[in-house]
PDB file of N, CA, C and O in Angstrom:
ATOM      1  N   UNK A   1     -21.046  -5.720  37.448  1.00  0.00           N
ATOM      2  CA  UNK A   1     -19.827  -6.108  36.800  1.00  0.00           C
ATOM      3  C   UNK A   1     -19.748  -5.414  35.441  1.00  0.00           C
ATOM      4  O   UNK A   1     -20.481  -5.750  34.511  1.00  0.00           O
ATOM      5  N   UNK A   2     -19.152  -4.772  35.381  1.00  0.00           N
ATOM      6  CA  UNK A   2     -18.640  -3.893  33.899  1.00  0.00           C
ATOM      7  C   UNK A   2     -17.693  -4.636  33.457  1.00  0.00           C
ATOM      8  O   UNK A   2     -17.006  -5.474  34.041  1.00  0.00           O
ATOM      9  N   UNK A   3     -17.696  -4.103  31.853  1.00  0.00           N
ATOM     10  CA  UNK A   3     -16.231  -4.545  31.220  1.00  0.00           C
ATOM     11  C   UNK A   3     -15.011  -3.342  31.277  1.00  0.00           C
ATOM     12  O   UNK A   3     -14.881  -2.119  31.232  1.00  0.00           O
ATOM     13  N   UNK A   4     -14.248  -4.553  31.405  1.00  0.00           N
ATOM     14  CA  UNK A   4     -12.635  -4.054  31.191  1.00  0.00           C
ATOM     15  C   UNK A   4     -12.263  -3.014  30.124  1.00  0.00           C
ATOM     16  O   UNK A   4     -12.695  -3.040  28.971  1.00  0.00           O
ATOM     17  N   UNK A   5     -11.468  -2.150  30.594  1.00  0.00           N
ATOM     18  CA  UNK A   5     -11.620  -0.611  29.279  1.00  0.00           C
ATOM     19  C   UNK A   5     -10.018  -0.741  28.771  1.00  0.00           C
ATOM     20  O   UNK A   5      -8.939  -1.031  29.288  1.00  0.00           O
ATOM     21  N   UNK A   6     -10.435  -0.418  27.674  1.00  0.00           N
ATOM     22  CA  UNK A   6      -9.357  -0.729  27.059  1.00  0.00           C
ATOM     23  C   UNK A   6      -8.322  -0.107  26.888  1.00  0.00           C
ATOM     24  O   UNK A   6      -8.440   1.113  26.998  1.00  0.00           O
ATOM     25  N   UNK A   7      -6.867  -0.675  26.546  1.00  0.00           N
ATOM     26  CA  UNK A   7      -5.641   0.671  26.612  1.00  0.00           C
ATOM     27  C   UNK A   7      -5.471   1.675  25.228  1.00  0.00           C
ATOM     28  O   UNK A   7      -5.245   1.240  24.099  1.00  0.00           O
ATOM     29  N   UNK A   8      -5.604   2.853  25.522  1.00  0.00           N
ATOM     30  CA  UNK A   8      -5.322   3.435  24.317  1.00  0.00           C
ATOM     31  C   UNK A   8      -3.947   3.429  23.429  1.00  0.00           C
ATOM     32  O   UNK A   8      -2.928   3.997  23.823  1.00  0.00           O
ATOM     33  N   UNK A   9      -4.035   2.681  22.113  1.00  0.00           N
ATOM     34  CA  UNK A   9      -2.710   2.604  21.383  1.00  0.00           C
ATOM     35  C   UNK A   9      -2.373   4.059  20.751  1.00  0.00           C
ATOM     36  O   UNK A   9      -3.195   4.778  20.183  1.00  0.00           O
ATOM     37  N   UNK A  10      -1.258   4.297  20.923  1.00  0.00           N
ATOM     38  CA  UNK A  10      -0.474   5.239  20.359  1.00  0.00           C
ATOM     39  C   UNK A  10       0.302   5.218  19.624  1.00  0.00           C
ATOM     40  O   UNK A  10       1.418   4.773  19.895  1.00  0.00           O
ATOM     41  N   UNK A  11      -0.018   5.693  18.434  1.00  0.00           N
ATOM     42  CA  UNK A  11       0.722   5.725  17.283  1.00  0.00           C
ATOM     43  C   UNK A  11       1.462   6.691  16.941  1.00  0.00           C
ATOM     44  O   UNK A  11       0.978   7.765  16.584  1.00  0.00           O
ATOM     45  N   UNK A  12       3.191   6.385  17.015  1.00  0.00           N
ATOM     46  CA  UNK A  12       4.003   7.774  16.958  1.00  0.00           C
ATOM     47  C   UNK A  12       3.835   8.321  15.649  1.00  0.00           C
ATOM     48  O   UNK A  12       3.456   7.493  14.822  1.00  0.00           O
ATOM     49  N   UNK A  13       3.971   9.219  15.325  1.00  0.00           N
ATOM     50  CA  UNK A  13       3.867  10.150  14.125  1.00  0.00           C
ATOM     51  C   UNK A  13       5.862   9.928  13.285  1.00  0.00           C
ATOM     52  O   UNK A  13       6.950  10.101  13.834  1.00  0.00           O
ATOM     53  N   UNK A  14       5.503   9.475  11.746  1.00  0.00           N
ATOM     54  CA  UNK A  14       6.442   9.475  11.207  1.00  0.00           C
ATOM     55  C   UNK A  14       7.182  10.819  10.889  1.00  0.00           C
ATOM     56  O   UNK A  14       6.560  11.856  10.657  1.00  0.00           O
ATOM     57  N   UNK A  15       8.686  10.727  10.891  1.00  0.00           N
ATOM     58  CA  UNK A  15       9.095  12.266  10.943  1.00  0.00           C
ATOM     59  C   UNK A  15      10.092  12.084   9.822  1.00  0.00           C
ATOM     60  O   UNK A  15      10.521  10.963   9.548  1.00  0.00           O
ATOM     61  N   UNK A  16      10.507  13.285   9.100  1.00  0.00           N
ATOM     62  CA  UNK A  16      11.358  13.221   8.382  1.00  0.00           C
ATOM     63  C   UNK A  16      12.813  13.475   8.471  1.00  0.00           C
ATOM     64  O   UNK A  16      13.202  14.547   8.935  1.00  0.00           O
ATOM     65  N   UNK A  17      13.796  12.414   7.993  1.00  0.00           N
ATOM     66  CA  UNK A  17      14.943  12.330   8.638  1.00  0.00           C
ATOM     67  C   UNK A  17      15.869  13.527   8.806  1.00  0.00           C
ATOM     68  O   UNK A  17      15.382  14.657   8.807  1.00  0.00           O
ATOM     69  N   UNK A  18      17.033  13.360   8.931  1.00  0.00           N
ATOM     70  CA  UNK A  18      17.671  14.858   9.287  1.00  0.00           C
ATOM     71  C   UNK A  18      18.978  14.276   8.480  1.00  0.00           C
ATOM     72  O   UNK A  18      19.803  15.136   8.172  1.00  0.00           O
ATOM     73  N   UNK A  19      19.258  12.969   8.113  1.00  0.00           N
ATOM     74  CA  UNK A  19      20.131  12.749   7.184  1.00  0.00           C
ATOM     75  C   UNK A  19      19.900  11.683   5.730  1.00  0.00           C
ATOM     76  O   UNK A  19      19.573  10.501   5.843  1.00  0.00           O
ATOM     77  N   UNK A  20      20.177  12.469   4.203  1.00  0.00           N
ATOM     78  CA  UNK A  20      19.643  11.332   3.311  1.00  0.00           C
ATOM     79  C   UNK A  20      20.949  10.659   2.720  1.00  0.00           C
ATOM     80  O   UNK A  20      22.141  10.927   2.572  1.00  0.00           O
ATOM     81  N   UNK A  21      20.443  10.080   2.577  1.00  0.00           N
ATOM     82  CA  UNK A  21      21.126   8.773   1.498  1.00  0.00           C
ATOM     83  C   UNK A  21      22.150   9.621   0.032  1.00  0.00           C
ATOM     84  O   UNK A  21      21.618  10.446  -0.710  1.00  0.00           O
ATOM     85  N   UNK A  22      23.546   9.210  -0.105  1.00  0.00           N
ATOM     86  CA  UNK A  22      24.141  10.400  -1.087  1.00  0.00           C
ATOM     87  C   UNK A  22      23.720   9.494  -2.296  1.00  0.00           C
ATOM     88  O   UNK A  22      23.896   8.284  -2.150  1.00  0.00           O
ATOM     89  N   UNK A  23      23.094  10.018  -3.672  1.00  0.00           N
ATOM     90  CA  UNK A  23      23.628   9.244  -4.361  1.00  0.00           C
ATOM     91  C   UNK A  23      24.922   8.794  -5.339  1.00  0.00           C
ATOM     92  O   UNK A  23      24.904   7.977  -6.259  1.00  0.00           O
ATOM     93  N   UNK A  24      25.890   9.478  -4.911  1.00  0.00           N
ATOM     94  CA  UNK A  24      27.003   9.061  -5.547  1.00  0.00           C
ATOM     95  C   UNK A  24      28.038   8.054  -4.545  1.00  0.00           C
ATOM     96  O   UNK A  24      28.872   7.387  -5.156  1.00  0.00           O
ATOM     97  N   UNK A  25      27.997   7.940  -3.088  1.00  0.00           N
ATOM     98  CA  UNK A  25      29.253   6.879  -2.327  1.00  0.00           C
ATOM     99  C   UNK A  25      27.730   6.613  -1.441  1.00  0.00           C
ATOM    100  O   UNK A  25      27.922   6.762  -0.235  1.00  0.00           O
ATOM    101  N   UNK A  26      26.516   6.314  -1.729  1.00  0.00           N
ATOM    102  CA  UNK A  26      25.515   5.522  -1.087  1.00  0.00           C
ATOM    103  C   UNK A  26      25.226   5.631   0.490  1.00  0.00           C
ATOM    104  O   UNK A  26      24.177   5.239   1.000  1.00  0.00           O
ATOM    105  N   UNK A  27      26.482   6.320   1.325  1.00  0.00           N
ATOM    106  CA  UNK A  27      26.285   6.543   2.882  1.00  0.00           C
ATOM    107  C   UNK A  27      24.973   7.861   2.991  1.00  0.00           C
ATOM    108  O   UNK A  27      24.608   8.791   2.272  1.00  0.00           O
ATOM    109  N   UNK A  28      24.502   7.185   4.559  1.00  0.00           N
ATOM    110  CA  UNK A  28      23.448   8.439   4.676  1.00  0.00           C
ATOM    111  C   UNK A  28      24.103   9.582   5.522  1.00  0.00           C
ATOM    112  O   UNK A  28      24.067   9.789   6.735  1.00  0.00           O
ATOM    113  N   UNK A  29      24.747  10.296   4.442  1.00  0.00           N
ATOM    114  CA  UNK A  29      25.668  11.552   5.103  1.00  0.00           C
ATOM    115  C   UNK A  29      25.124  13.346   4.010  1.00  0.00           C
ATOM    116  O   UNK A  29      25.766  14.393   3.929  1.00  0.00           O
ATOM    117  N   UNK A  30      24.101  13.075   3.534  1.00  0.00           N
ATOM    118  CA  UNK A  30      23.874  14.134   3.238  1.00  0.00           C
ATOM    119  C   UNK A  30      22.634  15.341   3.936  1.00  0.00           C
ATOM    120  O   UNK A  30      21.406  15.270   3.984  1.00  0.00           O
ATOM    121  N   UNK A  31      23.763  16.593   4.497  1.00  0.00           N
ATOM    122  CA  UNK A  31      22.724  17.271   5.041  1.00  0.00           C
ATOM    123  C   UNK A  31      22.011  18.296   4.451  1.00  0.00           C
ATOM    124  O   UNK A  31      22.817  18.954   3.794  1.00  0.00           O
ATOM    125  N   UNK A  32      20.407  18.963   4.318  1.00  0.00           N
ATOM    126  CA  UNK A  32      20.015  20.112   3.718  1.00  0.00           C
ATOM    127  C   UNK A  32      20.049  20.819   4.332  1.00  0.00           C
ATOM    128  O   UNK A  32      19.302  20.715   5.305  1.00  0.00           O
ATOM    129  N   UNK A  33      20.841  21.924   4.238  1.00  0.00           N
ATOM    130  CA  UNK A  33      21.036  24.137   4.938  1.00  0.00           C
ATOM    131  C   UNK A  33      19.455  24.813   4.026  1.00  0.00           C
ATOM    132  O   UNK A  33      19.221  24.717   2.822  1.00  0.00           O
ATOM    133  N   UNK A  34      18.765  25.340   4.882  1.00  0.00           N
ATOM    134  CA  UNK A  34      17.554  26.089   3.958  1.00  0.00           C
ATOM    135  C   UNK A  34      18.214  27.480   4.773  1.00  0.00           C
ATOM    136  O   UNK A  34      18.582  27.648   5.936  1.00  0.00           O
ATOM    137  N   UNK A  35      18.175  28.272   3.708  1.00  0.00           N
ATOM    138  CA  UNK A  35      17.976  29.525   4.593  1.00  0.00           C
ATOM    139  C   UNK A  35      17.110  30.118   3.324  1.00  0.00           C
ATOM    140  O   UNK A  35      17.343  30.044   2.117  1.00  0.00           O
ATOM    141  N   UNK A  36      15.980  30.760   4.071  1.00  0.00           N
ATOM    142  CA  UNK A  36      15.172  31.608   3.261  1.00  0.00           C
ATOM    143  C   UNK A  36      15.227  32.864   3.518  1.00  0.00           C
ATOM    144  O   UNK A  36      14.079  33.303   3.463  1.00  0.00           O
ATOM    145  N   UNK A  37      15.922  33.624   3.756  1.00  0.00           N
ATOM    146  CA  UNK A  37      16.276  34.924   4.586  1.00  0.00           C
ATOM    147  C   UNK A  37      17.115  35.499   2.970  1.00  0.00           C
ATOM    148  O   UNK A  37      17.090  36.569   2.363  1.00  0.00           O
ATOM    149  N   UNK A  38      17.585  34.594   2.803  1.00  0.00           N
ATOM    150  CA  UNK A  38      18.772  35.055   1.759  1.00  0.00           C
ATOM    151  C   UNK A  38      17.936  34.712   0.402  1.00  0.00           C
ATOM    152  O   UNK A  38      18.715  34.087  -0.318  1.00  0.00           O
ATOM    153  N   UNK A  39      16.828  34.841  -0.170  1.00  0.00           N
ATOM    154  CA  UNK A  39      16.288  34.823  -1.360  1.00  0.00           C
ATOM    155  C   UNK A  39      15.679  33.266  -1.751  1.00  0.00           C
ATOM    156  O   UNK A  39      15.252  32.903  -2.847  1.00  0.00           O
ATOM    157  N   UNK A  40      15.774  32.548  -0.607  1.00  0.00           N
ATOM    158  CA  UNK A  40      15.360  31.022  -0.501  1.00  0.00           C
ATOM    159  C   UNK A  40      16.343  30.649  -0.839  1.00  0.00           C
ATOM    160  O   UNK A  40      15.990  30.184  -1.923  1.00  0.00           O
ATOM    161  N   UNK A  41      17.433  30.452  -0.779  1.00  0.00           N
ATOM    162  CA  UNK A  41      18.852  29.244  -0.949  1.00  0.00           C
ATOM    163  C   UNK A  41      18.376  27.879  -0.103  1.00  0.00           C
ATOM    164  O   UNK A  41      17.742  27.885   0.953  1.00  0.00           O
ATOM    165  N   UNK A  42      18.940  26.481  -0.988  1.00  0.00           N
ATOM    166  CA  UNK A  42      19.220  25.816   0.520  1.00  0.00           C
ATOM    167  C   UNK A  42      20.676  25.147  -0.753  1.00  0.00           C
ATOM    168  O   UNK A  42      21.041  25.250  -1.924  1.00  0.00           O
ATOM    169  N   UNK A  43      21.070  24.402   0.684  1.00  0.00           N
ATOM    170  CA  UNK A  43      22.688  23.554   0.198  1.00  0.00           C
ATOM    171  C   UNK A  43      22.397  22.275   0.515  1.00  0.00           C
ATOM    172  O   UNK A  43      21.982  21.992   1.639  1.00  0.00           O
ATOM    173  N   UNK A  44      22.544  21.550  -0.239  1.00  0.00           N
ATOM    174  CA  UNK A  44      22.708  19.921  -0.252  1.00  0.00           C
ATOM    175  C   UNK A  44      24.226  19.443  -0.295  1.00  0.00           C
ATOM    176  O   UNK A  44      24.929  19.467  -1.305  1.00  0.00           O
ATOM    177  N   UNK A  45      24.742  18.863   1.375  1.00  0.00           N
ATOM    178  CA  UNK A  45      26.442  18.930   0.561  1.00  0.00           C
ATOM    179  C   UNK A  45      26.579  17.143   1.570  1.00  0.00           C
ATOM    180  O   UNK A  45      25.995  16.873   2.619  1.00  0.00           O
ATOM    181  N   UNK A  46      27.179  16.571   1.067  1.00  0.00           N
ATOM    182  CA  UNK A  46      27.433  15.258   1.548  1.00  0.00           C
ATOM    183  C   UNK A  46      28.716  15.371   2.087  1.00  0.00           C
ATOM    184  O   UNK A  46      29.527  16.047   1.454  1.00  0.00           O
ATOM    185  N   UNK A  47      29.177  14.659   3.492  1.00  0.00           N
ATOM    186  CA  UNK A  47      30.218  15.133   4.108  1.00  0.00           C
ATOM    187  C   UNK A  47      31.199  13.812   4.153  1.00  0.00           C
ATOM    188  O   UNK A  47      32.266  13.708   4.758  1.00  0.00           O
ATOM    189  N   UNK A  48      30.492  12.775   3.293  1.00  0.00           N
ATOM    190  CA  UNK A  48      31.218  12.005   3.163  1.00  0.00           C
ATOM    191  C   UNK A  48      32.472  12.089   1.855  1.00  0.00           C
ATOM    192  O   UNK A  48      33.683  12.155   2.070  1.00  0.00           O
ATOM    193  N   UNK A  49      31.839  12.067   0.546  1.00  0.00           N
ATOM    194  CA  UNK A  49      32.312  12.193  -0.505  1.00  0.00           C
ATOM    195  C   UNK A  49      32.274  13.709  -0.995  1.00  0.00           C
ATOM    196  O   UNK A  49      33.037  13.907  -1.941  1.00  0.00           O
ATOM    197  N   UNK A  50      31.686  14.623  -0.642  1.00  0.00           N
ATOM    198  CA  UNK A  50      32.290  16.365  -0.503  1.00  0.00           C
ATOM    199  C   UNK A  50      31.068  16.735  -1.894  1.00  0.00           C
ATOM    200  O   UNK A  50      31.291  17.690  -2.637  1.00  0.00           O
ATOM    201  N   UNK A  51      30.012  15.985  -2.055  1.00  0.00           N
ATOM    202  CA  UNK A  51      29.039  16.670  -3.114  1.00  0.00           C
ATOM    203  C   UNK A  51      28.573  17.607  -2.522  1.00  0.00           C
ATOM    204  O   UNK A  51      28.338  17.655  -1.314  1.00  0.00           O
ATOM    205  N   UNK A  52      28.358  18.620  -3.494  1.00  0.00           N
ATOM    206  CA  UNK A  52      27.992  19.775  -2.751  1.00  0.00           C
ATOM    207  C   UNK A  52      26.990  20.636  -3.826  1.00  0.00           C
ATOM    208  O   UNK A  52      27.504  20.732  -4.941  1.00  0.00           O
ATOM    209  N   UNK A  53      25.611  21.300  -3.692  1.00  0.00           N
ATOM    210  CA  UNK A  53      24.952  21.296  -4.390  1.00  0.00           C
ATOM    211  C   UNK A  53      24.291  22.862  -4.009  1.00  0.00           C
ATOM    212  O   UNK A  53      24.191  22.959  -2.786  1.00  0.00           O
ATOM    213  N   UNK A  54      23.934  23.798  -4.550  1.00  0.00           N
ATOM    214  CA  UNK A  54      22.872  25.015  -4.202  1.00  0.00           C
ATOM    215  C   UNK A  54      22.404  24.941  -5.263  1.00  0.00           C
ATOM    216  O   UNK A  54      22.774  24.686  -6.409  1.00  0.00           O
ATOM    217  N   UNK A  55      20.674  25.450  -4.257  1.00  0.00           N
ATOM    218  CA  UNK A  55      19.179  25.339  -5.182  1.00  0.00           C
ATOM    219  C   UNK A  55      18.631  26.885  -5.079  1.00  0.00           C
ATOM    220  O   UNK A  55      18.979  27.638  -4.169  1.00  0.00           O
ATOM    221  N   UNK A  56      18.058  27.122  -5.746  1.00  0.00           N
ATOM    222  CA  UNK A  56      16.679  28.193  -5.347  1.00  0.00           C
ATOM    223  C   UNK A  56      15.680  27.567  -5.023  1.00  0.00           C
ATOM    224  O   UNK A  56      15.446  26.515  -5.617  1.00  0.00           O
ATOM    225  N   UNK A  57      14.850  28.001  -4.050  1.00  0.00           N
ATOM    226  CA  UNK A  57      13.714  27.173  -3.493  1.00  0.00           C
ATOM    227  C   UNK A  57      12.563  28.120  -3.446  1.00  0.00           C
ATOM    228  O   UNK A  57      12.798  29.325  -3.347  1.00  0.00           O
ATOM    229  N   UNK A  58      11.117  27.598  -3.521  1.00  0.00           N
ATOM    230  CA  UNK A  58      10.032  28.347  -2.902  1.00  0.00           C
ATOM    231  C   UNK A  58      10.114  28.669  -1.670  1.00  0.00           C
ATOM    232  O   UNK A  58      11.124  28.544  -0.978  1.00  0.00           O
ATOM    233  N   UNK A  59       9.165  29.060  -1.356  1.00  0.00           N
ATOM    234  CA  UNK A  59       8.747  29.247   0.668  1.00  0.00           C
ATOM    235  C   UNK A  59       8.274  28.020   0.448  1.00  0.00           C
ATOM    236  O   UNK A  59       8.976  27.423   1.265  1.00  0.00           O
ATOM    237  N   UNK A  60       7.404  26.936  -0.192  1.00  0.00           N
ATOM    238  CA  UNK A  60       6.627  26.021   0.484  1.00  0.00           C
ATOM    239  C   UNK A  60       7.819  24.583  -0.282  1.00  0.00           C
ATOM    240  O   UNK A  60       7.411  23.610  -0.916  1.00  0.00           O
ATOM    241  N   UNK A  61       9.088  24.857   0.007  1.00  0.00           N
ATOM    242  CA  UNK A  61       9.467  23.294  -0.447  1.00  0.00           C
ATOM    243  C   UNK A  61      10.641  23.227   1.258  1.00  0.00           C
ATOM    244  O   UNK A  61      11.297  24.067   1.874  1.00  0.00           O
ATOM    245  N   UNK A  62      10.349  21.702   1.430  1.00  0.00           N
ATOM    246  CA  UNK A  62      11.310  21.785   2.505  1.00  0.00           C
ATOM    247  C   UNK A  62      12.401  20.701   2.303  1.00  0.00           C
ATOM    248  O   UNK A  62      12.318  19.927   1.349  1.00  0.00           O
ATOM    249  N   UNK A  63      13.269  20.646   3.057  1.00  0.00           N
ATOM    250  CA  UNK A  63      14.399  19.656   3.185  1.00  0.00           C
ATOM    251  C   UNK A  63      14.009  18.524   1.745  1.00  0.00           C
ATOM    252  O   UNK A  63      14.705  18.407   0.736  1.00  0.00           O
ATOM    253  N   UNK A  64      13.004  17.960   1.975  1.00  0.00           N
ATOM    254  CA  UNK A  64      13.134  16.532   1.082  1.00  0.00           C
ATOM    255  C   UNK A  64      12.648  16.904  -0.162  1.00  0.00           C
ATOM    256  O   UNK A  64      12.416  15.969  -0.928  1.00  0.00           O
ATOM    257  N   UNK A  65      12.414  18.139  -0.601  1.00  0.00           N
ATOM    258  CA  UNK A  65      12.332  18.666  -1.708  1.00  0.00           C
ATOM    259  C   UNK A  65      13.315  18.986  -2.341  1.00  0.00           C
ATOM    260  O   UNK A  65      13.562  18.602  -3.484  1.00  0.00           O
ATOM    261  N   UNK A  66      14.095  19.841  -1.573  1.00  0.00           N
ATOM    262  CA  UNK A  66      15.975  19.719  -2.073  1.00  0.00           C
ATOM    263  C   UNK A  66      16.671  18.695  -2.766  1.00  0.00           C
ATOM    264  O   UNK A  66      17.305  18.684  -3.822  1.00  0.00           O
ATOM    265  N   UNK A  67      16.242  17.359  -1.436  1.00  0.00           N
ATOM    266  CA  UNK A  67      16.999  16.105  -1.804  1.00  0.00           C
ATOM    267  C   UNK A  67      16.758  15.294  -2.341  1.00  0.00           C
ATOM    268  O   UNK A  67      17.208  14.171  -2.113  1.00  0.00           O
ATOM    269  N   UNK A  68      15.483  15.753  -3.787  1.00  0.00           N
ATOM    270  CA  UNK A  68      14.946  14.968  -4.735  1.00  0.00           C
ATOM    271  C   UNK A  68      15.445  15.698  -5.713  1.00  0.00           C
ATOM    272  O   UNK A  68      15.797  15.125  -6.744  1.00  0.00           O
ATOM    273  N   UNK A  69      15.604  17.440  -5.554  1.00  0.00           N
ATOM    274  CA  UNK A  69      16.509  18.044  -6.945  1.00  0.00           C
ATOM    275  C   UNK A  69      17.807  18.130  -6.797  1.00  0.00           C
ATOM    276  O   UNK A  69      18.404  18.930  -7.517  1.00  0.00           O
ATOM    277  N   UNK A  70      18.481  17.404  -5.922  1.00  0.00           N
ATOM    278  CA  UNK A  70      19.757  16.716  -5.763  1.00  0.00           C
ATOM    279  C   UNK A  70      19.975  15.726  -6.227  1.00  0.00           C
ATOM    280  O   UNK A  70      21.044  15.485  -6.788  1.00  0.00           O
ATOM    281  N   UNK A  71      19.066  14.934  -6.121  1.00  0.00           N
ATOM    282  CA  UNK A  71      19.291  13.260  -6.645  1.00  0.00           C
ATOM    283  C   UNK A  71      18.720  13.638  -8.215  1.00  0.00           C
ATOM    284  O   UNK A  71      18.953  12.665  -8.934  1.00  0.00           O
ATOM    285  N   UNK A  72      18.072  14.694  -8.951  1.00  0.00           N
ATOM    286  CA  UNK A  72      17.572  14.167 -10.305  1.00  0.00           C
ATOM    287  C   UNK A  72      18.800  15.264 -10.987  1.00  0.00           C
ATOM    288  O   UNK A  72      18.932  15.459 -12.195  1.00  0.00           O
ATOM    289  N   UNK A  73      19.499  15.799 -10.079  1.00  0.00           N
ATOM    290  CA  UNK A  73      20.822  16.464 -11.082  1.00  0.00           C
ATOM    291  C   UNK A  73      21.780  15.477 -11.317  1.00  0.00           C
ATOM    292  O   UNK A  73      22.259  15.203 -12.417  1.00  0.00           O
ATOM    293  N   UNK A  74      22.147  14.747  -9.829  1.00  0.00           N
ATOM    294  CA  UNK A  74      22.952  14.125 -10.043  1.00  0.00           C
ATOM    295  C   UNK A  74      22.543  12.392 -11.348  1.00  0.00           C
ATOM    296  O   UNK A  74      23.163  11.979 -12.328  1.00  0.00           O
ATOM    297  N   UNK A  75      21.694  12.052 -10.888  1.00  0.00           N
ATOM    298  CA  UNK A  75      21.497  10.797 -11.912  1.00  0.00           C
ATOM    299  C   UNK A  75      21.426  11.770 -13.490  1.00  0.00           C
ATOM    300  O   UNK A  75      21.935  11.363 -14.534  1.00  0.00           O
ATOM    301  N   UNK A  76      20.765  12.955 -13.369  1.00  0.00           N
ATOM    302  CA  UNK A  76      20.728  13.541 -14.787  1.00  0.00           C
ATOM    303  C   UNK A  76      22.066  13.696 -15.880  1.00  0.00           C
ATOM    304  O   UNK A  76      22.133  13.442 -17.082  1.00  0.00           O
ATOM    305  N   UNK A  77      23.383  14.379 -14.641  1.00  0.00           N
ATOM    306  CA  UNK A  77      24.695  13.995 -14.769  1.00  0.00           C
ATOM    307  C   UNK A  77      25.140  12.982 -15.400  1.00  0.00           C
ATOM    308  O   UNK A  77      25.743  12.957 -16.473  1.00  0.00           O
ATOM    309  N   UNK A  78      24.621  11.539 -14.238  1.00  0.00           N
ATOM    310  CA  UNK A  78      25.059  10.329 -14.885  1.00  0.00           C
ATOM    311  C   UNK A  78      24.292  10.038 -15.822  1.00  0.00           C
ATOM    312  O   UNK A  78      24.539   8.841 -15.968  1.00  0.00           O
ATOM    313  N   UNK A  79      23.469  10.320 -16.622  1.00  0.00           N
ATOM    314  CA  UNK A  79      23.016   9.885 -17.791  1.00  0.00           C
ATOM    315  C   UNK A  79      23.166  10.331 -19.112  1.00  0.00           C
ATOM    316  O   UNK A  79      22.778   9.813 -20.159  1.00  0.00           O
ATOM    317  N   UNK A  80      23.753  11.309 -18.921  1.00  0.00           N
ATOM    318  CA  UNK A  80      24.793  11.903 -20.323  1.00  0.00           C
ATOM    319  C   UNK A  80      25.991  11.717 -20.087  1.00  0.00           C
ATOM    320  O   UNK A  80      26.689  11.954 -21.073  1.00  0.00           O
ATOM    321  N   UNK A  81      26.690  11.305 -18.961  1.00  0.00           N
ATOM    322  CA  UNK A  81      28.122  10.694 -19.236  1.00  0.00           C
ATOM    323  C   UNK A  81      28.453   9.054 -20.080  1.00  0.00           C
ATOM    324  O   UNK A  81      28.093   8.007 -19.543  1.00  0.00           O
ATOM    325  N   UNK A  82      28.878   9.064 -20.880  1.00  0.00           N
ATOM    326  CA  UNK A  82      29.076   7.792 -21.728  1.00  0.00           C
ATOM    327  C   UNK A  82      29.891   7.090 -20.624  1.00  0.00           C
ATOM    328  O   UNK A  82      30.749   7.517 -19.851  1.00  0.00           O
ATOM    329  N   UNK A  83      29.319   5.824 -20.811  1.00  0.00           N
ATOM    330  CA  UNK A  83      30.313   5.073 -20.317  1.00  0.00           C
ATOM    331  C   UNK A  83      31.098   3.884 -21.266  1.00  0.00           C
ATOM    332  O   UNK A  83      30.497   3.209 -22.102  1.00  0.00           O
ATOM    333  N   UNK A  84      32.278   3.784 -21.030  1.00  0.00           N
ATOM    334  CA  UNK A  84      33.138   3.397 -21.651  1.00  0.00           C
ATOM    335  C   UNK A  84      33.660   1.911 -21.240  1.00  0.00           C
ATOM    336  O   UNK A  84      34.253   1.993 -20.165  1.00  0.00           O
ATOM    337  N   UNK A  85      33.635   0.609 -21.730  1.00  0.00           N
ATOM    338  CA  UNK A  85      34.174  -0.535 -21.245  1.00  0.00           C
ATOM    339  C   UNK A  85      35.232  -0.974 -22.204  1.00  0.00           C
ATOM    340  O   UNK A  85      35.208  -1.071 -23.431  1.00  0.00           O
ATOM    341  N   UNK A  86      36.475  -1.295 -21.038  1.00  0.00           N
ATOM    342  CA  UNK A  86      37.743  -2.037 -21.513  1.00  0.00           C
ATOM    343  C   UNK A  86      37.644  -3.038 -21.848  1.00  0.00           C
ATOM    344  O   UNK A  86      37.549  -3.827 -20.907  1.00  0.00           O
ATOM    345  N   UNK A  87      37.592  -3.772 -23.449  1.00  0.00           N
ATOM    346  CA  UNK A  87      37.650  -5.077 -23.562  1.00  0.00           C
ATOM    347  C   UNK A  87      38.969  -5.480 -23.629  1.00  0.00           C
ATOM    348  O   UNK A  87      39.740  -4.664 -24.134  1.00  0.00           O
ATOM    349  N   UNK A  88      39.475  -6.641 -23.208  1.00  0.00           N
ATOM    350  CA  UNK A  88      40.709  -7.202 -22.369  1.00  0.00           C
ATOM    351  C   UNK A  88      40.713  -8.344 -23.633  1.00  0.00           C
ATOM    352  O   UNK A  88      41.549  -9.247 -23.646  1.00  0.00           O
TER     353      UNK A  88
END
């Protein structure tokens, strides 16, 4: 009498998405274009609210590298715009 063998668990491998989060209208509608053919360009453009962004890139940065110097232009933006409140 042997023991019972056990089932092997499989653990899927996490992948990185193919659409991020915009930060200016919050939907996950922003896609990254890399083309490195053309001097490393990529485009960050949101197809919801029409942001639209070109980077220079290394060879070793990919998609979610873009869409972290997308998000620190844009909050960088919002942090030198004054904001202004109507007192009523």
């Amino acid at each position: 009498m042997g023991r019972r063998r056990k089932k092997a668990v499989h653990i899927p491998k996490k992948r990185l998405p193919k659409f991020f989060s915009c930060p200016t209208c919050g939907k996950e509608t922003v896609i990254v274009d890399i083309n490195r053919e053309d001097g490393g360009r990529a485009i960050a453009q949101c197809s919801s609210c029409g942001l639209s962004e070109e980077f220079q890139i290394r060879p070793a940065q990919s998609e979610i590298d873009v869409y972290c110097m997308l998000t620190d232009q844009v909050y960088r933006t919002l942090k030198r715009t004054p904001v202004t409140v109507k007192k009523e």
